[in-house]
C-alpha positions as CSV (number, residue, x, y, z in Angstrom):
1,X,-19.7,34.4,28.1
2,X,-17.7,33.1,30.6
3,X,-14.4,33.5,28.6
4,X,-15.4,36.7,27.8
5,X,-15.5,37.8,30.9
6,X,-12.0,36.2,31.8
7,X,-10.8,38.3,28.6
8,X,-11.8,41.4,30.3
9,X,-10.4,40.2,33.9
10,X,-6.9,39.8,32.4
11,X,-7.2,43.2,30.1
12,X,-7.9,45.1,33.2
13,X,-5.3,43.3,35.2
14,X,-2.8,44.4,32.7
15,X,-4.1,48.2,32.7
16,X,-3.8,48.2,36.5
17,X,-0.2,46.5,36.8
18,X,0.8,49.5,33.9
19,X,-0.6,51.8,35.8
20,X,1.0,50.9,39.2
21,X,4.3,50.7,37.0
22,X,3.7,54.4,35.6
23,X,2.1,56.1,38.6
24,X,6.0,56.5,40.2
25,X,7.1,58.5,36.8
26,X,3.7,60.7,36.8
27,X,3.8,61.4,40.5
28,X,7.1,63.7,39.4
29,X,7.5,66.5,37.3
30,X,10.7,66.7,35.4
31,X,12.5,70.2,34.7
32,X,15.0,70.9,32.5
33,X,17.6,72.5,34.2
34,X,19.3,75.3,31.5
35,X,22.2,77.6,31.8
36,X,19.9,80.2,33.3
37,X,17.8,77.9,35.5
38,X,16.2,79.9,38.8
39,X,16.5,77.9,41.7
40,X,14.2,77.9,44.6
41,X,15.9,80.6,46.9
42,X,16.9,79.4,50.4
43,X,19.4,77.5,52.6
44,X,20.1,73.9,51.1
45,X,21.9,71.7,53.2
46,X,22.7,68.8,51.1
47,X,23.8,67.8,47.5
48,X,20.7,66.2,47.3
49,X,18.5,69.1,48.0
50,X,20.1,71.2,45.6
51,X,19.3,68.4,42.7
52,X,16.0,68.5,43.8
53,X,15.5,71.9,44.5
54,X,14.0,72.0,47.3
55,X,15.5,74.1,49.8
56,X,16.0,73.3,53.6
57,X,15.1,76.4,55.0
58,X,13.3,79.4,53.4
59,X,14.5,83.1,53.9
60,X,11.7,83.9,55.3
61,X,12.4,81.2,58.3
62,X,15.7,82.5,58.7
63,X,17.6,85.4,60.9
64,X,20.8,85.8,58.5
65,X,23.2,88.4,57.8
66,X,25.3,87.9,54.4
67,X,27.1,90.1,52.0
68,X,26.6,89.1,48.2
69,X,28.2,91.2,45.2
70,X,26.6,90.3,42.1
71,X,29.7,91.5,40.2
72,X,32.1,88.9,40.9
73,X,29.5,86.1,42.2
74,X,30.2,85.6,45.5
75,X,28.6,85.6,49.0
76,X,29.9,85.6,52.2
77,X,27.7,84.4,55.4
78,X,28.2,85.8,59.1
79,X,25.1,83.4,60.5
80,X,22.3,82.0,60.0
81,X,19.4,81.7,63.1
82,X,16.5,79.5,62.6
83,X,13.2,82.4,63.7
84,X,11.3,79.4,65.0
85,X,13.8,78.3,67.6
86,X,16.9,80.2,68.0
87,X,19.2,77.9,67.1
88,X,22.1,79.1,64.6
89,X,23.3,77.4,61.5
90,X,27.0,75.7,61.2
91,X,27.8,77.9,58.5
92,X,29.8,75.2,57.2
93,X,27.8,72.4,57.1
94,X,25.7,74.2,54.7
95,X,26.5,73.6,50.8
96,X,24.8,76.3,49.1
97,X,22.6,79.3,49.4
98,X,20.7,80.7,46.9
99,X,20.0,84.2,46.0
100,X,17.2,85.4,43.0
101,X,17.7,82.0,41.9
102,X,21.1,81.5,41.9
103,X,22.8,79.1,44.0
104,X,25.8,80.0,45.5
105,X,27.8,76.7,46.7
106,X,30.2,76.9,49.6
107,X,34.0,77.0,48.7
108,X,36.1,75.0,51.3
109,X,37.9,77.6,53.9
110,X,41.3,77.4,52.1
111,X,39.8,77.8,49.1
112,X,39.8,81.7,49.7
113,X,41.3,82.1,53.1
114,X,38.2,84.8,54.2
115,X,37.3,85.2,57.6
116,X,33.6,84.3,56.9
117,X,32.1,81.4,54.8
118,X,32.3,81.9,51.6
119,X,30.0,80.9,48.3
120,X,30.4,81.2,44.7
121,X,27.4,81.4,42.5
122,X,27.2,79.3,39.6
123,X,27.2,81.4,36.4
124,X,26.1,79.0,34.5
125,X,23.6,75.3,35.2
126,X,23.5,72.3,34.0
127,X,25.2,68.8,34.0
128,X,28.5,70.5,34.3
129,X,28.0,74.0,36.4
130,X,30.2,76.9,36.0
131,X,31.5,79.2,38.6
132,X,34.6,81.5,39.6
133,X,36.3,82.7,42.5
134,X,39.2,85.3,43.4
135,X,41.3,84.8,46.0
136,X,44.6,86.8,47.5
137,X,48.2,84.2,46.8
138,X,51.6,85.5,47.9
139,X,54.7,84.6,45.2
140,X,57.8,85.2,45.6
141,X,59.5,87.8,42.6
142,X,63.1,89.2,42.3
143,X,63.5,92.2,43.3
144,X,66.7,94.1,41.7
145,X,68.9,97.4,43.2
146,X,70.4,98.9,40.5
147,X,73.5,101.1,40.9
148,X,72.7,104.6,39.9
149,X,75.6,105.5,38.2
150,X,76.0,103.2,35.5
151,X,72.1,101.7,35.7
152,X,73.6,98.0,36.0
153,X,72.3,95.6,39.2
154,X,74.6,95.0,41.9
155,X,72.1,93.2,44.4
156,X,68.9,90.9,43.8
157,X,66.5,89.2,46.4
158,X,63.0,87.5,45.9
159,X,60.6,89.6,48.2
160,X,57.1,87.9,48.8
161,X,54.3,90.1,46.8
162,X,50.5,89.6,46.8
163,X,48.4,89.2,43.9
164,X,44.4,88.5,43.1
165,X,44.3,84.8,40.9
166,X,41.2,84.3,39.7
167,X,40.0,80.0,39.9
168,X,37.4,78.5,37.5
169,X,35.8,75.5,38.4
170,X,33.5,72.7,36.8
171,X,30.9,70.8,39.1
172,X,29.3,67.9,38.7
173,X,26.0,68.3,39.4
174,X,25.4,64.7,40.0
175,X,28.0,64.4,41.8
176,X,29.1,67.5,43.3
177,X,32.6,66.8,42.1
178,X,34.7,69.8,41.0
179,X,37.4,70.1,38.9
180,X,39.9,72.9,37.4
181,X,37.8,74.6,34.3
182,X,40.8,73.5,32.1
183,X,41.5,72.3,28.4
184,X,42.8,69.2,29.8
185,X,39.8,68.4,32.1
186,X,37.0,69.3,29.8
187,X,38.6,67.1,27.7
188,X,38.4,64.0,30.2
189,X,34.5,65.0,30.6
190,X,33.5,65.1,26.8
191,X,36.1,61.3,25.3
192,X,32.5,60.3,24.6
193,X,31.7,63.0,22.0
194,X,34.0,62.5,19.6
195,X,32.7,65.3,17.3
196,X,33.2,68.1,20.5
197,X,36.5,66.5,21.2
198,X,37.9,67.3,18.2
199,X,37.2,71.2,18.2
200,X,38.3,71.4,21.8
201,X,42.0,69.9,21.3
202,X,42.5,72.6,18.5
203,X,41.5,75.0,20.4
204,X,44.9,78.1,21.0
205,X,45.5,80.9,21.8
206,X,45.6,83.4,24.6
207,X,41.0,83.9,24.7
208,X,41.0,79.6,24.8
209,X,38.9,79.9,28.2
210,X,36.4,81.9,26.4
211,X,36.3,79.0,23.7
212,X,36.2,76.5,26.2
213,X,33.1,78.2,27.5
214,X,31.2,78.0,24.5
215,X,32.1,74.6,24.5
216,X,30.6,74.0,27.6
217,X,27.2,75.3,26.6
218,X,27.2,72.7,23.8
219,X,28.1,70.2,25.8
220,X,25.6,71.0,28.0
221,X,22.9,70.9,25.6
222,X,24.0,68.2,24.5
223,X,23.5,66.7,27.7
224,X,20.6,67.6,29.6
225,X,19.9,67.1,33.1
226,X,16.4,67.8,35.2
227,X,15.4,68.3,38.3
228,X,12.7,66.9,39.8
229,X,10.0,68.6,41.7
């Protein structure tokens, strides 16, 4: 009887120490974070936050006045005033906001050279996020006076002229790190999947960034990456 009962002692030790073991994994819900994933909308201040979705500030806790165009993805902030006390956000010490469950994360000042902070929304989640951004560059271009009698050019200067470029950009999400959305680059993320590898050094041609994209989606399925909540 008596090793009977030391049988059942050391069985139910064993449950318990599983348990105590398990009880960290249960106690959090993993999500799968897809190219569509809705984030919790709200003011995240942190990295961190954002991987764990959980906002630092709700909406409805906040004074704000912003101006988001849902064509080209981004959003610009004027302030931000905590309701509760009156005290108003650095703008800039925020990294993203997030709008109908977007995020938007905030491009560095240069980045865009706008007057008021600025965030781009991340068209597409996962381990490696997608988003875009335009912004105003000035080149120089020659600029030619032709002589109108015989239509040939007798004097040419470089004049400075504006244009809109248009940057993509990969994030890390683990890391936050961003990169140039570029053959070259995507290529550095993938060296481990040999089989992607391959189709994305033969990609050419003028639509390659809209090949690269699809690639991105498979490697992103490929390689999954939760939040947890």
């Amino acid at each position: 009887m008596r090793n009977y009962r030391n049988i059942i002692a050391v069985q139910l030790s064993r449950i318990v120490g599983l348990f105590c073991l398990l009880f960290p994994l249960l106690s959090h819900s993993q999500t799968l974070i897809t190219k569509n994933f809705e984030f919790a909308d709200g003011v995240y201040l942190t990295l961190n936050a954002l991987q764990k979705n959980t906002p630092d500030y709700d909406w409805r806790d906040l004074k704000s006045n912003l101006a988001a165009n849902p064509q080209t993805y981004m959003t610009q902030v004027e302030y931000l005033v905590e309701k509760s006390t009156g005290d108003t956000l650095v703008t800039d010490s925020v990294y993203a906001v997030c709008l109908g469950g977007i995020p938007f994360v905030r491009l560095p000042p240069e980045a865009t050279s706008k007057d008021l902070t600025t965030f781009a929304g991340l068209r597409v989640r996962g381990r490696y996020s997608f988003f875009t951004y335009e912004a105003v560059r000035t080149k120089m271009v020659p600029i030619s006076a032709y002589n109108p009698i015989n239509g040939r050019p007798f004097r040419t200067a470089m004049v400075k002229r504006e244009e809109t470029v248009q940057f993509g950009k990969l994030m890390n999400f683990e890391t936050g790190e961003t990169v140039d959305f570029t053959q070259r680059n995507f290529l550095k993320i993938i060296e481990e999947d040999k089989e992607l590898t391959k189709a994305v050094e033969e990609l050419e041609g003028e639509d390659i960034i809209s090949k690269l994209f699809k690639c991105l989606l498979i490697y992103d399925d490929r390689h999954p990456i939760y939040v947890e909540e």
